[in-house]
N, C-alpha and C positions, 0 to 999 in steps of 0.2 A: 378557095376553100375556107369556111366558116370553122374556128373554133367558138365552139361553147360548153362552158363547164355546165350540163345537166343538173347535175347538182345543188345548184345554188341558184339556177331557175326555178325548180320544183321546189326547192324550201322557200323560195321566197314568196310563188304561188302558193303554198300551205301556209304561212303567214298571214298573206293577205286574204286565205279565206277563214280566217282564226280556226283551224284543224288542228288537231293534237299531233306533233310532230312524228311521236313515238311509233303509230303503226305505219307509217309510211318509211322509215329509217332505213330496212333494205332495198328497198325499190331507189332511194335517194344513193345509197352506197353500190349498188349495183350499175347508177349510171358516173358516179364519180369514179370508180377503179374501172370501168370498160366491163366488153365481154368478152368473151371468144369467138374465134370466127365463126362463123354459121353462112351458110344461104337459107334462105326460107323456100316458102311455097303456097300458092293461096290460089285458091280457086274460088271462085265467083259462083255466086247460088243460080246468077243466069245463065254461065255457061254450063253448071250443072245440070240444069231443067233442057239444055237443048240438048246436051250428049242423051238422058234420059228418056227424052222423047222423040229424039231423032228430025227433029224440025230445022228449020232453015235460019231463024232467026226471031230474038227471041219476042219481038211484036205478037206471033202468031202464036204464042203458047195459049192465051185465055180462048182460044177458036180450035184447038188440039183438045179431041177427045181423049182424055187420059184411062 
């Protein structure tokens, strides 16, 4: 298992691309204190276009008259 402090990756990446630190500051503090748990969810625009169109796979979308 990898520790790394997020935090002081991302600042030092805004360093080095001379970025003003200040509007990044929560994003940077958000990954230094954690989150809360979550699961996500992410769907794919491809497998969208196939429930959509009811096709088999998604080669054959551009050949699917929509």
């Amino acid at each position: 298992m990898w520790i790394v402090d997020w935090g002081k990756v991302k600042g030092r990446a805004i360093e080095e691309m001379v970025l003003p630190a200040e509007p990044y500051e929560w994003h940077i503090d958000l990954t230094r204190f954690g989150t809360i748990k979550h699961c996500g969810f992410g769907l794919g625009f491809e497998r969208m276009v196939l429930f959509a169109t009811g096709i088999d796979h998604i080669r054959y979308a551009r050949r699917t008259d929509l």
